[in-house]
NUSEVO-624355 format. One record per residue (C-alpha): residue number from 1; x, y, z. Coordinates in Angstrom, 2 decimals. Example, Ala and Ser with C-alpha at 12.3 -4.5 7.8 and 13.67 -1.06 7.14 Angstrom:
resi, u, v, w
1, 12.30, -4.50, 7.80
2, 13.67, -1.06, 7.14
//
This chain:
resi, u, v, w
1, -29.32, -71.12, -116.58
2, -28.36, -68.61, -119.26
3, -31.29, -66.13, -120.52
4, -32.03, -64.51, -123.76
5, -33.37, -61.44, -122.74
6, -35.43, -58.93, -124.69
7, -34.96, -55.07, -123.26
8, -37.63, -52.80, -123.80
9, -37.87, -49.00, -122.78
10, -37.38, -45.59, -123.70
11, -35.96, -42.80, -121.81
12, -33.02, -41.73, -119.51
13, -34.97, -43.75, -116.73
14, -34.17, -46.84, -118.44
15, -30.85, -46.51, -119.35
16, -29.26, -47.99, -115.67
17, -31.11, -50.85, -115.79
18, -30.27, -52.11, -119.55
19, -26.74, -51.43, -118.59
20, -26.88, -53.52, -115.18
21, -27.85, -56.35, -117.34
22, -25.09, -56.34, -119.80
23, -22.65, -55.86, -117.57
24, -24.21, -58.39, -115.63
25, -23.22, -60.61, -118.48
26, -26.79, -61.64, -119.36
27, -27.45, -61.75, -123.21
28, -29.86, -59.15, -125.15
29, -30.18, -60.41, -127.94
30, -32.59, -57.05, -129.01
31, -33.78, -53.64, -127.48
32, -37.03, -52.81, -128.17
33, -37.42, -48.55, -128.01
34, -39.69, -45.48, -129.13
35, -39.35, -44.61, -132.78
36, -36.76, -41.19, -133.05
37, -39.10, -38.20, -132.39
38, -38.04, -34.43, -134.07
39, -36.25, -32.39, -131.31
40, -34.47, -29.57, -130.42
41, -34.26, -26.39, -132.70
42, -33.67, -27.87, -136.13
43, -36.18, -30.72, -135.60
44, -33.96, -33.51, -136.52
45, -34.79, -36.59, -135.63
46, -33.43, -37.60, -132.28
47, -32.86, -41.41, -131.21
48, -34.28, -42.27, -127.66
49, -31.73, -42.46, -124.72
50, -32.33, -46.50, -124.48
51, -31.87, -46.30, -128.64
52, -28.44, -44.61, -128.15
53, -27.28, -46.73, -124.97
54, -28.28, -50.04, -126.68
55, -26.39, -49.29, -130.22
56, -23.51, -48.24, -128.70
57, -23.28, -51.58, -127.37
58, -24.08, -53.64, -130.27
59, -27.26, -54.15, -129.86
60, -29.82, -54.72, -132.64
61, -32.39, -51.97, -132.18
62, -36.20, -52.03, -133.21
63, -38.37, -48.92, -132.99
64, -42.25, -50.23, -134.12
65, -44.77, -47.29, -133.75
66, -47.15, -50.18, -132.50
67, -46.98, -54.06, -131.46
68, -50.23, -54.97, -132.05
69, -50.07, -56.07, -135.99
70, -49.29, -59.52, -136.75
71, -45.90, -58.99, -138.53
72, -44.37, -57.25, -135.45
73, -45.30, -59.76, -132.94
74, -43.78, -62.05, -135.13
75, -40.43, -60.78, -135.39
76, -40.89, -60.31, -131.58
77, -41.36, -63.92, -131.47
78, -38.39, -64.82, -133.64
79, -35.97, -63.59, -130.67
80, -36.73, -66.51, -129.28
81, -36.89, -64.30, -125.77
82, -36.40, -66.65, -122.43
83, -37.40, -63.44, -120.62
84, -38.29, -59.74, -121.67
85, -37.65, -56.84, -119.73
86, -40.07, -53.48, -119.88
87, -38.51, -50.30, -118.21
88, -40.62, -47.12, -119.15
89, -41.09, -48.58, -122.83
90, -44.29, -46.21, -123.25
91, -46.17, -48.01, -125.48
92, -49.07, -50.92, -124.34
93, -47.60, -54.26, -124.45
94, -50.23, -56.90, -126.10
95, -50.28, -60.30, -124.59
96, -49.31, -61.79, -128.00
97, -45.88, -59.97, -127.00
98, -45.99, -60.69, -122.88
99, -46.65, -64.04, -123.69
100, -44.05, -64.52, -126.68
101, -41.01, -65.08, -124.21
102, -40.73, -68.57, -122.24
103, -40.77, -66.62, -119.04
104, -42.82, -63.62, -120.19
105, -41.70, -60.20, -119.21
106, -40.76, -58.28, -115.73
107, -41.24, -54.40, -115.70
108, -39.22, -52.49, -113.34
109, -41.61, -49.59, -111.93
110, -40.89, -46.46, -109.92
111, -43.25, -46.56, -107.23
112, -44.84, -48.49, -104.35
113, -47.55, -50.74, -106.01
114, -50.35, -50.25, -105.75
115, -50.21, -47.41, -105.23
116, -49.25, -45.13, -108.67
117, -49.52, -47.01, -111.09
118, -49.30, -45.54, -114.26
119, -47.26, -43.02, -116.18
120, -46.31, -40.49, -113.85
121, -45.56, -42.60, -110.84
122, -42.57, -40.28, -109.41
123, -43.71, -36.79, -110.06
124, -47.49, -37.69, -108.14
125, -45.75, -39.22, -105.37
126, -43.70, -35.83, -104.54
127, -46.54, -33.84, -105.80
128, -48.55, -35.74, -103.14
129, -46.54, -35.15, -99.78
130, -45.27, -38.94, -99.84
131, -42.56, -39.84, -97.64
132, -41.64, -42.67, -98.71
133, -41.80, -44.79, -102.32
134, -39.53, -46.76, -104.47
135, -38.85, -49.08, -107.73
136, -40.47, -52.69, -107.97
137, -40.15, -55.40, -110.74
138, -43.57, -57.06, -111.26
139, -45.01, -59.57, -113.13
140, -46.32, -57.48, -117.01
141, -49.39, -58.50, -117.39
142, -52.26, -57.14, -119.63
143, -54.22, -54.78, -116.97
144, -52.11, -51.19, -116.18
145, -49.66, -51.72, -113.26
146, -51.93, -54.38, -112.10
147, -49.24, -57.90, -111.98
148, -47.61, -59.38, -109.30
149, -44.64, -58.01, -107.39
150, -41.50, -59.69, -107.58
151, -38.95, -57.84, -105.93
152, -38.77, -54.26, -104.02
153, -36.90, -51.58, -102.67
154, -37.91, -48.34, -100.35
155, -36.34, -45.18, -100.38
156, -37.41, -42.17, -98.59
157, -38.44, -39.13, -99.86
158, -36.58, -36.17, -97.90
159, -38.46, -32.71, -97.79
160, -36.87, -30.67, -100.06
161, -36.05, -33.91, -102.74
162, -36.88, -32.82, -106.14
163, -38.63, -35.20, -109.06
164, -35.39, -35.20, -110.58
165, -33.34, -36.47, -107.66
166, -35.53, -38.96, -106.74
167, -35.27, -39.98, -110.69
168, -32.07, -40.87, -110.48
169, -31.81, -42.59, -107.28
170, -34.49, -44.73, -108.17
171, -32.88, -44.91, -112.00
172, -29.94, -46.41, -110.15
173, -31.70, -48.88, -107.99
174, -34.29, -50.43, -110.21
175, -31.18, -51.83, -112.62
176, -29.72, -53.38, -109.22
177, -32.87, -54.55, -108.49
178, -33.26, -56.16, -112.28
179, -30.45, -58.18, -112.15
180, -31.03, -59.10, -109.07
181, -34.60, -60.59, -110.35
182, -32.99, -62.31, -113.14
183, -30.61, -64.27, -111.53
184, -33.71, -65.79, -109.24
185, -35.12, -66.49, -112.34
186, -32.19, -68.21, -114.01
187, -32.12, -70.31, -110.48
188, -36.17, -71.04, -110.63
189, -36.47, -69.30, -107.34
190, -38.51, -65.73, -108.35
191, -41.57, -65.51, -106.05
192, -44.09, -63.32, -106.98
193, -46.88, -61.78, -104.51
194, -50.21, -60.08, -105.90
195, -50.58, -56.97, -105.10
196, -53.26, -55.43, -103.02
197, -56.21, -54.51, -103.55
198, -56.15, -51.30, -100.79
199, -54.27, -48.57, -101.75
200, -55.03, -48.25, -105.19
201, -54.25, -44.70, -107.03
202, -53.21, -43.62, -110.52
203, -50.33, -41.72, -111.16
204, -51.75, -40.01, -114.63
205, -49.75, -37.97, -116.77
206, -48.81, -34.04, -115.98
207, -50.86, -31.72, -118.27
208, -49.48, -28.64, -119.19
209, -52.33, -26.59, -117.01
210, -51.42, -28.17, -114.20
211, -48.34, -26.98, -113.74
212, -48.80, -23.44, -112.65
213, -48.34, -22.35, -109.25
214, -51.53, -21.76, -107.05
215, -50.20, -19.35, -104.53
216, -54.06, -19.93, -102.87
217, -52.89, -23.56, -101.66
218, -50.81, -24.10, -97.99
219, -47.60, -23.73, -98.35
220, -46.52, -27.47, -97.67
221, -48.85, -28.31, -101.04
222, -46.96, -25.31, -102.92
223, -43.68, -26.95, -101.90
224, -43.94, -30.38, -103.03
225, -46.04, -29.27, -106.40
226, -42.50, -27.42, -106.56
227, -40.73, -29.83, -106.12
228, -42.27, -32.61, -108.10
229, -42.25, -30.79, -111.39
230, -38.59, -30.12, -110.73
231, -36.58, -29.99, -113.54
232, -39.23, -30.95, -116.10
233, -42.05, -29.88, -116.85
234, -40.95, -27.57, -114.23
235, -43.72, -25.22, -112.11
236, -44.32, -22.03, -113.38
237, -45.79, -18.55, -112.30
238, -45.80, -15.09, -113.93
239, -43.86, -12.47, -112.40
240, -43.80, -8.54, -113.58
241, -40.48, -6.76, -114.31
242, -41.46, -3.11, -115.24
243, -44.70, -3.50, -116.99
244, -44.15, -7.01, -118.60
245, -45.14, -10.34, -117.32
246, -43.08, -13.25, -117.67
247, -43.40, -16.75, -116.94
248, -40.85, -18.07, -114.47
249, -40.15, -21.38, -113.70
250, -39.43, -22.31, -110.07
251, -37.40, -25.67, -109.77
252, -36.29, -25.46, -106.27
253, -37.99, -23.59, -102.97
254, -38.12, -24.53, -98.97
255, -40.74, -24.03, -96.86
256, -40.17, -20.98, -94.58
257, -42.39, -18.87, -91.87
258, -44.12, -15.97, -92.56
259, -47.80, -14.04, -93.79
260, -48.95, -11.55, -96.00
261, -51.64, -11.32, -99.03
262, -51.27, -14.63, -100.66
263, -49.53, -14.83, -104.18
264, -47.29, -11.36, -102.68
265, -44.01, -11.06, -102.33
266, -42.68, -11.04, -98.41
267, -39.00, -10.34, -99.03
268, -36.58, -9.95, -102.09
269, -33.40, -9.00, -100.63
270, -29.92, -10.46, -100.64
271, -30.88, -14.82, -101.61
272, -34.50, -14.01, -100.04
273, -37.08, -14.57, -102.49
274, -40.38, -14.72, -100.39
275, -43.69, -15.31, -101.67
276, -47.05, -15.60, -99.09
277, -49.17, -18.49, -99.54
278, -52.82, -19.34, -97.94
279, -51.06, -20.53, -95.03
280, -47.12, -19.98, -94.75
281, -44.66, -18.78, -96.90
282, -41.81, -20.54, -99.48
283, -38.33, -19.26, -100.14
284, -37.80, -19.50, -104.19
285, -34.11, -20.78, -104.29
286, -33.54, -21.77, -107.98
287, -35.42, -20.16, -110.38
288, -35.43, -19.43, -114.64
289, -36.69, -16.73, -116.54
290, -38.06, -18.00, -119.94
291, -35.18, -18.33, -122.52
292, -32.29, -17.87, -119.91
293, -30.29, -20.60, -117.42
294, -31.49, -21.75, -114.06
295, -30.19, -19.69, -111.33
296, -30.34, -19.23, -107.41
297, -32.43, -16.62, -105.71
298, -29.26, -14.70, -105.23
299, -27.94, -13.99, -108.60
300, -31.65, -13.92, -110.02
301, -32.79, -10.98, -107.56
302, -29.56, -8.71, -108.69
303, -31.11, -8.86, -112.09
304, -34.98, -8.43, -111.31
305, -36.38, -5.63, -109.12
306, -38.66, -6.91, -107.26
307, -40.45, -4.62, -104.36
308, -41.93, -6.05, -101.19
309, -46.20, -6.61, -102.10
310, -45.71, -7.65, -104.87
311, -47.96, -9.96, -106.49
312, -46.94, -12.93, -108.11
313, -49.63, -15.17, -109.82
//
């Protein structure tokens, strides 16, 4: 059975999986995205990833600040959907609009449900010491994260993997995963399993004071808090060169031995870049001063002197 499908989402994230399905041969017949949002040093008006990808194959684009009026779920309706497919749209999906297409809508998710649900699924599940997570379609339903689960797919999260790598791996997946749930559909043969009710967490969005660097915490927790803002927002802490404080974001660091004050620095020689925590230490090993590229340890110690004791906060 051939299916009119519907793609909805928004960022780089999505992109994989709307280009799975085309080249999958199934038909979207529209793309649903966030309206262009000012960016970059002029402020011009920049078209979403999905916006881009989607034109660029021919497909009609709409870009409604909101579904919930009347007139939009109507022209939702007129697509005469047989299936719509949600992949980190961002905006709340009304059941006027889940329950428009004949077969209603799948969402492709990046985490283990339930547990993260919510906007921020892969950063909290690095930021939380999980070993293991990975991308689901469920059933969209009205409640947040909350439908059934249709299909899934584990991946393992290594100790130094960073937010962004695991972004991409599961990026990749979920559109094998998509097609993969659309061609059970076509054949009447998608099961779908409600999820538990054990497990349950929220993976909420990352606020801007969260993202500095507690030195105070163990080492392990400074690590993966590391890691799972890494590249974007990326963790920050303030380091002095002469007598001037700058923020410096860390986007990559290892976990190695050693003790001192915590928030000092143990060793800045050669790719070293120490700093003590409450218990253990992490070696900095890609780091960028505001305004300036990302760098290793290496090349960013020639250019900073840092002494021994220091303290970084």
């Amino acid at each position: 059975m051939s299916l009119r499908v519907v793609f909805m989402g928004t960022p780089d994230f999505s992109v994989p999986t709307l280009m799975e399905i085309v080249g999958q041969g199934w038909e979207v017949v529209a793309c649903y995205s966030q309206p262009p949002r000012k960016a970059g040093r002029g402020m011009e008006l920049k078209k979403s990833p999905v916006h881009e990808a989607a034109e660029s194959l021919g497909i009609p684009v709409y870009t409604p600040k909101s579904l919930r009026s009347a007139e939009e779920q109507e022209v939702f309706r007129s697509h005469n959907a047989d299936i719509a497919v949600v992949v980190a749209y961002g905006l709340i999906l009304p059941n006027e609009v889940i329950e428009a297409p004949t077969h209603g809508c799948l969402n492709g998710h990046a985490s283990l449900l339930p547990r993260w649900r919510g906007a921020a699924p892969i950063n909290r599940a690095i930021m939380a010491g999980d070993k293991e997570t990975g991308i689901q379609v469920m059933r969209v339903e009205e409640g947040l994260d909350t439908g059934a689960i249709c299909l899934s797919e584990s991946v393992t999260i290594c100790a130094d993997m960073t937010a962004g790598e695991l972004h991409d791996r599961l990026s990749s997946l979920g559109g094998d995963l998509m097609v993969r749930a659309l061609s059970a559909l076509s054949r009447g043969g998608l099961s779908e399993t409600p999820q538990s009710e054990q497990g349950v967490t929220y993976a909420a969005k990352i606020k801007k004071e969260e993202t500095r660097i507690n030195w105070s915490l163990p080492a392990q927790e400074v690590h993966n808090h590391i890691r799972g803002l890494s590249p974007f927002p990326g963790a920050w802490c303030e380091i002095t060169f002469g007598s001037k404080p700058e923020r410096v974001k860390v986007l990559r660091s290892s976990l190695v031995k050693g003790e001192g004050p915590t928030g000092t620095v143990l060793q800045a020689e050669g790719s070293d870049l120490i700093i003590a925590c409450s218990q253990g230490a992490v070696k900095l090993t890609q780091v960028q001063r505001a305004g300036k590229r990302a760098v290793n340890s290496e090349e960013f110690l020639r250019g900073a002197s840092l002494k021994q004791g220091q303290a970084v906060s």
